[in-house]
C-alpha positions in Angstrom: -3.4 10.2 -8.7 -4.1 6.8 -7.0 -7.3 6.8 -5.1 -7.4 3.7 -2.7 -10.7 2.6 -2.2 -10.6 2.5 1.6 -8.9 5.7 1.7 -10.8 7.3 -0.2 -13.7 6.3 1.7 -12.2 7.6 4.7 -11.2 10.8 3.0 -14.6 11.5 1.5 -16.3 11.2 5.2 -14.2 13.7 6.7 -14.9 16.4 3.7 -18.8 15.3 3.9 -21.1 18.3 3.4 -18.2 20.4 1.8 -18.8 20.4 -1.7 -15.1 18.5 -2.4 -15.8 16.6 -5.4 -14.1 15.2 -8.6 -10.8 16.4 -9.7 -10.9 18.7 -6.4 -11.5 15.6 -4.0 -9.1 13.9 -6.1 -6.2 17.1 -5.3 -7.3 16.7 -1.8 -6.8 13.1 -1.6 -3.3 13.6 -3.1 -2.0 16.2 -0.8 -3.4 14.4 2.1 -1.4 11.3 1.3 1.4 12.8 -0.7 2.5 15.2 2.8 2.1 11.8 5.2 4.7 10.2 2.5 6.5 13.0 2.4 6.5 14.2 6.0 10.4 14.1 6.8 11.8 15.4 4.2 9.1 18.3 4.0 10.3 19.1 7.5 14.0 18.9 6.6 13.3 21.7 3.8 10.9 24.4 6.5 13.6 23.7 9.1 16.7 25.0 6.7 14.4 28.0 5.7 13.2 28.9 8.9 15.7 30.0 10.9 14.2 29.8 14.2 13.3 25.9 13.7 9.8 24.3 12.4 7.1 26.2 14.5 5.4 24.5 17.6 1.9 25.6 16.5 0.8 22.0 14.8 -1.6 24.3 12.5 1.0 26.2 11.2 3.4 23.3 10.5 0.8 21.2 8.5 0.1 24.5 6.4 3.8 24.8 6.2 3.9 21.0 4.8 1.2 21.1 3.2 2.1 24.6 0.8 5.9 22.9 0.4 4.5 19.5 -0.8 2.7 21.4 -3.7 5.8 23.5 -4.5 8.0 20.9 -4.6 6.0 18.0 -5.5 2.9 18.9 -7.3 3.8 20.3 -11.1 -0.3 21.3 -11.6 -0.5 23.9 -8.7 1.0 27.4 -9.7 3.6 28.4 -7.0 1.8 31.5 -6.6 -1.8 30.2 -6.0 0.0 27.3 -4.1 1.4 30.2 -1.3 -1.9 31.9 -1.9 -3.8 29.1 -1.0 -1.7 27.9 1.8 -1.5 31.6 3.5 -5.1 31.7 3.9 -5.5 28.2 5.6 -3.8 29.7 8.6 -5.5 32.1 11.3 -1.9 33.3 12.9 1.8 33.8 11.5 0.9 34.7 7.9 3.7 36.5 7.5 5.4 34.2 8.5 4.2 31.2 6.0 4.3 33.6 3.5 7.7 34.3 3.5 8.7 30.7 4.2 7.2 29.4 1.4 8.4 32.4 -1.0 11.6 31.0 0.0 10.8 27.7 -0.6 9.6 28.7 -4.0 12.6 31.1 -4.7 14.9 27.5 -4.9 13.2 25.7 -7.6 15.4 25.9 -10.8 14.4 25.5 -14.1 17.3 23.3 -15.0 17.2 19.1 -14.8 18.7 18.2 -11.2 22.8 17.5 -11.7 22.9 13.6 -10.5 26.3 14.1 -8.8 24.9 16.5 -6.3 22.1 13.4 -4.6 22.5 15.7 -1.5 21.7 19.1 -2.4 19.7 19.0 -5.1 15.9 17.4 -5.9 14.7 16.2 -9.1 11.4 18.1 -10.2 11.0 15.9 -13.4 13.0 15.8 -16.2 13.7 20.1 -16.7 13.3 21.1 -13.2 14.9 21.3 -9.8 14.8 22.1 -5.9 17.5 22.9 -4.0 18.2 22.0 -0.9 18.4 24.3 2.0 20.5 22.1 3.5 22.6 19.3 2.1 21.6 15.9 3.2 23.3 13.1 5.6 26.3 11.9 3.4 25.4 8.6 4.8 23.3 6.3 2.2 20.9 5.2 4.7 20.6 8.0 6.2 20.1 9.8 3.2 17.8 7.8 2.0 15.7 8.1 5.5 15.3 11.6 5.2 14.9 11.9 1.3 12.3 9.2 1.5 10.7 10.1 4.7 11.6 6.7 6.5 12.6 6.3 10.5 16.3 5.8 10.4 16.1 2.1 12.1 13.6 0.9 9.9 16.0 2.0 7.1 18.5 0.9 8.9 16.8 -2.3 9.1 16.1 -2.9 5.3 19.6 -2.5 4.9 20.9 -4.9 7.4 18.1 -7.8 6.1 17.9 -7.2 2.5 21.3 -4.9 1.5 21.4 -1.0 0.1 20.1 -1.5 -3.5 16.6 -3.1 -2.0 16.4 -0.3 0.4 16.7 2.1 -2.2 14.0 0.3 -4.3 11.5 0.4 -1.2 12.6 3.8 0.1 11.5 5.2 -3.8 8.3 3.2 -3.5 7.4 4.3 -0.2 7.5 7.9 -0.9 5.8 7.3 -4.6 2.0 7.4 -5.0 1.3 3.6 -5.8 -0.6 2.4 -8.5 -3.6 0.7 -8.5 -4.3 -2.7 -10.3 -7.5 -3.6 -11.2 -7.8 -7.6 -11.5 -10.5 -8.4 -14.4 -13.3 -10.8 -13.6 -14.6 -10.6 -17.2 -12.9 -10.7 -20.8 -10.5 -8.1 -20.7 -11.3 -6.4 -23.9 -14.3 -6.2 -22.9 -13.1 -4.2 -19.8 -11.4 -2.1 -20.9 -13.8 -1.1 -23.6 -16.4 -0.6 -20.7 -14.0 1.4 -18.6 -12.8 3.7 -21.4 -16.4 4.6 -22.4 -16.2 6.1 -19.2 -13.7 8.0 -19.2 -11.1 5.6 -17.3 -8.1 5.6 -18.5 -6.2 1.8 -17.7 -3.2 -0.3 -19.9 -2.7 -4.0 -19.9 -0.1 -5.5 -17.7 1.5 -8.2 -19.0 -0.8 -11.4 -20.6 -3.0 -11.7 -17.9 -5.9 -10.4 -16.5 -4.2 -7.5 -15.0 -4.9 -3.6 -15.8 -3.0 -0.5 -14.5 -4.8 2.5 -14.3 -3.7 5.6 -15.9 -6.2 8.4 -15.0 -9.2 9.6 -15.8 -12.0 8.8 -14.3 -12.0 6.9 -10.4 -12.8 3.4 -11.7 -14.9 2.7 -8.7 -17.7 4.9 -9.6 -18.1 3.0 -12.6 -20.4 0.8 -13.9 -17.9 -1.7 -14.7 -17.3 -1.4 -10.8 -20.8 -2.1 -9.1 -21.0 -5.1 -11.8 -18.4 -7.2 -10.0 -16.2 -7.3 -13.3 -13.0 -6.5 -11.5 -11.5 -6.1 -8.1 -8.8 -3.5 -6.9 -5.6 -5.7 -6.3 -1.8 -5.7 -6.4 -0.2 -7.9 -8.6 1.9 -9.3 -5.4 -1.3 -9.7 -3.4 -2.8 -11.8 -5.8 0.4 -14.2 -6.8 0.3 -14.8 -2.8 -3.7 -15.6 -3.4 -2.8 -17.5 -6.5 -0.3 -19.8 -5.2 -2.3 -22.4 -3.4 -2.9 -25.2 -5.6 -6.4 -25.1 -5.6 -8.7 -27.6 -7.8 -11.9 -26.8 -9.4 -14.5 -28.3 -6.7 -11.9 -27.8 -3.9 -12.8 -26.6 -0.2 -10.1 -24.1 1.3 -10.6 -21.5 4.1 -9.2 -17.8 4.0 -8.5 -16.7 7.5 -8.1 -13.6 8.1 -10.1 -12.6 5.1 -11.1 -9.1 4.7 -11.7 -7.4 2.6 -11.4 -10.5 0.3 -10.2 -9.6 -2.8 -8.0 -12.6 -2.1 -11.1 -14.6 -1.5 -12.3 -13.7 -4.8 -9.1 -15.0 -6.5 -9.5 -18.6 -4.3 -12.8 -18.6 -5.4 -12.4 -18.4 -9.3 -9.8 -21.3 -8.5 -12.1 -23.9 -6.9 -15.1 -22.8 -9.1 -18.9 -23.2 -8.7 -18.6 -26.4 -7.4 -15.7 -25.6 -4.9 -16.5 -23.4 -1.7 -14.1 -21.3 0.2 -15.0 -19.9 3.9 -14.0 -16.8 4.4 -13.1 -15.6 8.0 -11.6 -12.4 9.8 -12.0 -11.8 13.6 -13.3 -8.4 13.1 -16.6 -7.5 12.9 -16.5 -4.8 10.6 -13.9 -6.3 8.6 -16.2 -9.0 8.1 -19.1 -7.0 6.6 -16.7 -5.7 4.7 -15.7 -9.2 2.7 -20.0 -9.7 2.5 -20.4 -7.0 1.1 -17.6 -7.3 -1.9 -19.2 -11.5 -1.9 -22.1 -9.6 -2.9 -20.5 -7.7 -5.5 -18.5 -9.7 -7.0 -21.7 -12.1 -7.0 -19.9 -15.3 -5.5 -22.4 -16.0 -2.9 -22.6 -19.9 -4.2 -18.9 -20.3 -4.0 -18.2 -18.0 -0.7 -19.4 -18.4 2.5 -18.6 -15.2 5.3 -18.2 -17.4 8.7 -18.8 -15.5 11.9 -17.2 -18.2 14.1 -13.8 -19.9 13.5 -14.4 -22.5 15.6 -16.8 -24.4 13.1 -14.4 -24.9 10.7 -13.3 -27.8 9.5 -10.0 -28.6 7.9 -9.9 -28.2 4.4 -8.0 -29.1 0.9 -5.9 -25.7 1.2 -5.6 -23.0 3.5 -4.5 -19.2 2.8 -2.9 -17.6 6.0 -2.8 -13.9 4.8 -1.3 -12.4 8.6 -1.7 -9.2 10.1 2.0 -7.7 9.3 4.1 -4.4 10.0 3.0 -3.8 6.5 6.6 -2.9 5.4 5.9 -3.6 2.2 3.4 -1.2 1.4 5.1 1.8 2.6 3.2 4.0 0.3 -0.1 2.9 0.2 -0.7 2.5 4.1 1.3 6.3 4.5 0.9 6.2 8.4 3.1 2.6 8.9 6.2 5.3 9.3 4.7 7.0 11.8 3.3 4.4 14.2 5.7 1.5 13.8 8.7 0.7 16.3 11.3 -1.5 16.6 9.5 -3.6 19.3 6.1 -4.1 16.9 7.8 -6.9 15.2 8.6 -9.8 18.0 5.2 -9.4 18.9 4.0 -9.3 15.1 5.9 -12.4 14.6 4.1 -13.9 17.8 0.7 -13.5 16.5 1.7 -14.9 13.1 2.7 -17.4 14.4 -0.7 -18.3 16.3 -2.2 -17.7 13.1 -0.4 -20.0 11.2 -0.7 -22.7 13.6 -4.3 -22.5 13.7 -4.0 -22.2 9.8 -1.9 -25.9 9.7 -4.7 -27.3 12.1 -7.3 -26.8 9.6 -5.4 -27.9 6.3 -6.1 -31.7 6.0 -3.0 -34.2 5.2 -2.1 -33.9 1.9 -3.5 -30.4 1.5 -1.7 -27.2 1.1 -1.0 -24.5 2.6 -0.1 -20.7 1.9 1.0 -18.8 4.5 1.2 -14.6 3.3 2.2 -11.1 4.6 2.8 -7.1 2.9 6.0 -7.2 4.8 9.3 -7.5 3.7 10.8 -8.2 7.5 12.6 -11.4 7.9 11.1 -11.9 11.4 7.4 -11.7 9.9 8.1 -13.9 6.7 11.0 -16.8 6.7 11.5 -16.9 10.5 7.9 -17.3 11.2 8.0 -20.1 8.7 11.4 -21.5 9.9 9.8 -22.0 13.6 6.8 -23.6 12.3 9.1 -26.4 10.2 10.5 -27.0 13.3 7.4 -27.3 15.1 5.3 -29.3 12.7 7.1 -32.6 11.5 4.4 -33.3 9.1 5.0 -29.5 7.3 7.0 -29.8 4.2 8.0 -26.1 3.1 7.8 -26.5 -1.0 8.6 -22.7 -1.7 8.9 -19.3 -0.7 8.8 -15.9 -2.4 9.8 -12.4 -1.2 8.9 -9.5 -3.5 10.3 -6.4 -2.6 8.5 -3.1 -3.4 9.0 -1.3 -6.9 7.8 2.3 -7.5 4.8 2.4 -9.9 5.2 -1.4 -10.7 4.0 -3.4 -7.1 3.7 -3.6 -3.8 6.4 -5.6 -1.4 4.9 -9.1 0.2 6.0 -12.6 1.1 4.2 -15.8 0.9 5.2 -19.4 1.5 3.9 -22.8 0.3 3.8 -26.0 2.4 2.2 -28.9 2.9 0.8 -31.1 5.1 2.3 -35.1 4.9 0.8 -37.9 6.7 
C-alpha cells in the first residue's frame, strides 16, 4: 500500500483521537483512496445489483462502495468480515447492504478471468474472478472510462491527443495504487541497509539513486527519514528537475516551489557553492518547502523567498506550473472528480504567465525548464509553442512527454529552452 506523505497527513488528522494506527491506518488509507480511484466502476457493479438504482442516501452508497471495493479489490479482507464490517457502518437499510453485497460477493469465481470476455468479466489476480452484473460499453473508450473510473471526455480526450494504447496505459495507472520512489541523498547501500533494519522493505531502480518501496514499514517514520537521507519523488518529477543544465556554483530560481523536492534535486546540482531560491505564492506551501530545507539540511544552498519581486535573473530557471494534473491520475484520486473540460484554457493561461515571468528571470545564455504532471497538449507543447512565438530570443532545445505507467511512474512533461542574446 502506497502511503503519500501529504495524504497521509491529511488522513491521519481526520482519524485523530481514534486509535487508527499501523497496518489498520495503513487499510484505512487504502480504502479511502482505493474507492475515490475506483468510484465509477464501483457504482456500475451496486447499480446492476440493485435493482431499484444506487440509493440517494450518500451514507449508504459510500458503505455500499466502500464494502464492494474490499470484495472486489482487496484480497486480505475475508468477504464475510468485509459485509460484516460494512453492514455495521450503516444506521438505516441494513438489509439492504447486506444483501447487496452478498450478491456482490456471490459473483467472484475462483477461476483466472477469460481475456476474451474484457466486458463481463474482472481480473481478481492470477486465479480469481468478478463477474460483471452488467457487461460494459462495447466501446474502447468508453470501456475503459467506466472500468478505470475516468469521465468519458477526459478519456475521450487522451484518445483524441495521444491515441487508444496511451489511454489504456494511463487509464491502468489511474485506477492503480502508485508507487512511491524514494530518491537517496546518501550512498545507496547504505540506505537501504538503514531502511531494512527497520523493517522497510525498498529495491533498486535501475543504476541510480532511485529505490522503490515494497512494503513494510512507512519509510517516513524512519530514522533514515528525519535524517534528510532521501526525499519521496517520482522518477518523472525528478528527470523534469534534472534537466536544467545546472553547474556546480550556479544560481537558478524554482518558482513555484513547494514542497521542493525539486528544489532539493537543483540544489545537489549547483552544490555548496551554488544557491537556488526557492519560491511558491502560497503561504503555506511555502512553509512547507522550509520545512523539508530544514530536513534535508540545505539551508546554505536554499534560500525560501517570500517575495518574487526581489529576484533577480539567474543562470537557469525551473517553471514547474500548476497543471490539471492528468498525469497523476492515481495519486491525486480527486482530479476525476473536480476537473472539466473548461479547467484547461484557463490552466494554459496561467502557465503561460508563469512561464513568462519564468523567461524574465533567466539571464541570456541561461536555461530554462519549463514542467507540468499533465499529459494535455494544451498545458505542455502549446504553452511552449506560444511562448516561441512570443520570445524571439527563446530557442526550444527539447521536449519530453512521459505518459503514465502503472507501478513504474507518474505522467509529466517538461521542456528545455534557452535564452540567446
Amino acid at each position: 500500500m502506497a502511503l503519500h506523505k501529504d495524504s497521509s497527513r491529511r488522513l491521519r488528522a481526520a482519524l485523530e483521537g481514534r486509535g487508527v494506527e499501523g497496518r489498520e491506518f495503513a487499510l484505512a488509507y487504502e480504502l479511502a483512496h482505493g474507492v475515490a480511484r475506483r468510484e465509477r466502476l464501483l457504482d456500475h457493479v451496486l447499480a446492476g445489483v440493485a435493482h431499484r438504482g444506487l440509493p440517494k442516501d450518500p451514507e449508504l452508497l459510500v458503505a455500499l462502495r466502500l464494502g464492494a471495493y474490499q470484495l472486489i479489490f482487496t484480497s486480505g479482507v475475508p468477504a464475510h468480515a468485509a459485509v460484516h464490517e460494512t453492514v455495521a457502518l450503516v444506521r438505516h437499510n441494513k438489509g439492504f447492504c447486506n444483501a447487496v453485497l452478498r450478491r456482490i460477493a456471490g459473483m467472484i469465481r475462483e477461476r483466472p478471468a477469460d481475456p476474451s470476455q474484457p466486458r463481463h468479466q474482472l481480473p481478481m489476480g492470477a486465479n480469481r474472478s468478478f463477474e460483471l452484473p452488467s457487461p460494459l460499453s462495447g466501446d474502447v473508450v468508453e470501456q475503459l472510462a467506466v472500468l478505470h473510473s475516468l469521465p468519458d471526455w477526459l478519456a475521450r480526450r487522451v484518445n483524441d491527443q495521444h491515441g487508444s494504447d496511451a489511454l489504456a496505459q494511463l487509464a491502468s495507472a489511474a485506477s492503480a495504487t502508485p508507487p512511491v520512489h524514494l530518491r537517496s541523498r546518501v550512498s545507496v547501500d547504505d540506505l537501504v541497509a538503514s531502511l531494512q533494519a527497520e523493517d522497510v522493505e525498498v529495491e533498486r531502480v535501475g543504476d541510480g539513486p532511485l529505490l522503490r518501496w515494497r512494503g513494510g514499514a512507512s519509510p517516513f517514520g524512519v530514522s533514515a527519514f528525519h535524517e534528510g537521507a532521501f526525499v519521496a519523488q517520482d522518477p518523472t518529477a525528478a528527470s523534469a528537475a534534472a534537466a536544467l543544465p545546472c553547474r556546480a556554483g550556479d544560481t537558478v530560481i524554482d518558482l513555484c516551489a513547494a514542497p521542493g523536492t525539486k528544489t532539493a534535486v537543483l540544489a545537489g546540482l549547483v552544490g555548496e557553492r551554488g544557491k537556488v531560491f526557492a519560491s511558491d505564492p502560497d503561504d503555506v506551501r511555502r512553509a512547507r518547502i522550509a520545512e523539508n530545507v530544514s530536513r534535508l539540511r540545505l539551508e546554505r544552498v536554499v534560500e525560501v523567498v517570500d517575495d518574487e519581486a526581489m529576484l533577480k535573473p539567474a543562470d537557469g530557471v525551473l517553471a514547474d506550473v500548476p497543471c490539471s494534473n492528468t498525469g497523476v491520475l492515481g495519486r491525486r484520486v480527486e482530479v476525476r472528480r473536480r476537473l472539466t473540460p473548461e479547467d484547461f484554457a484557463a490552466l494554459a493561461g496561467l502557465q503561460r504567465q508563469i512561464l513568462d515571468r519564468a523567461i524574465s528571470l533567466t539571464r541570456v545564455g541561461g536555461y530554462l525548464v519549463y514542467s507540468t504532471c499533465s499529459v494535455d497538449r494544451d498545458e505542455n507543447e502549446d504553452v511552449v509553442a506560444s511562448a516561441l512565438v512570443a520570445h524571439s530570443d527563446l530557442e526550444l532545445i527539447k521536449q519530453r512527454l512521459t505518459m503514465p505507467m502503472q507501478g513504474q511512474c507518474d505522467g509529466g512533461f517538461y521542456a528545455l529552452m534557452r535564452r540567446v542574446s
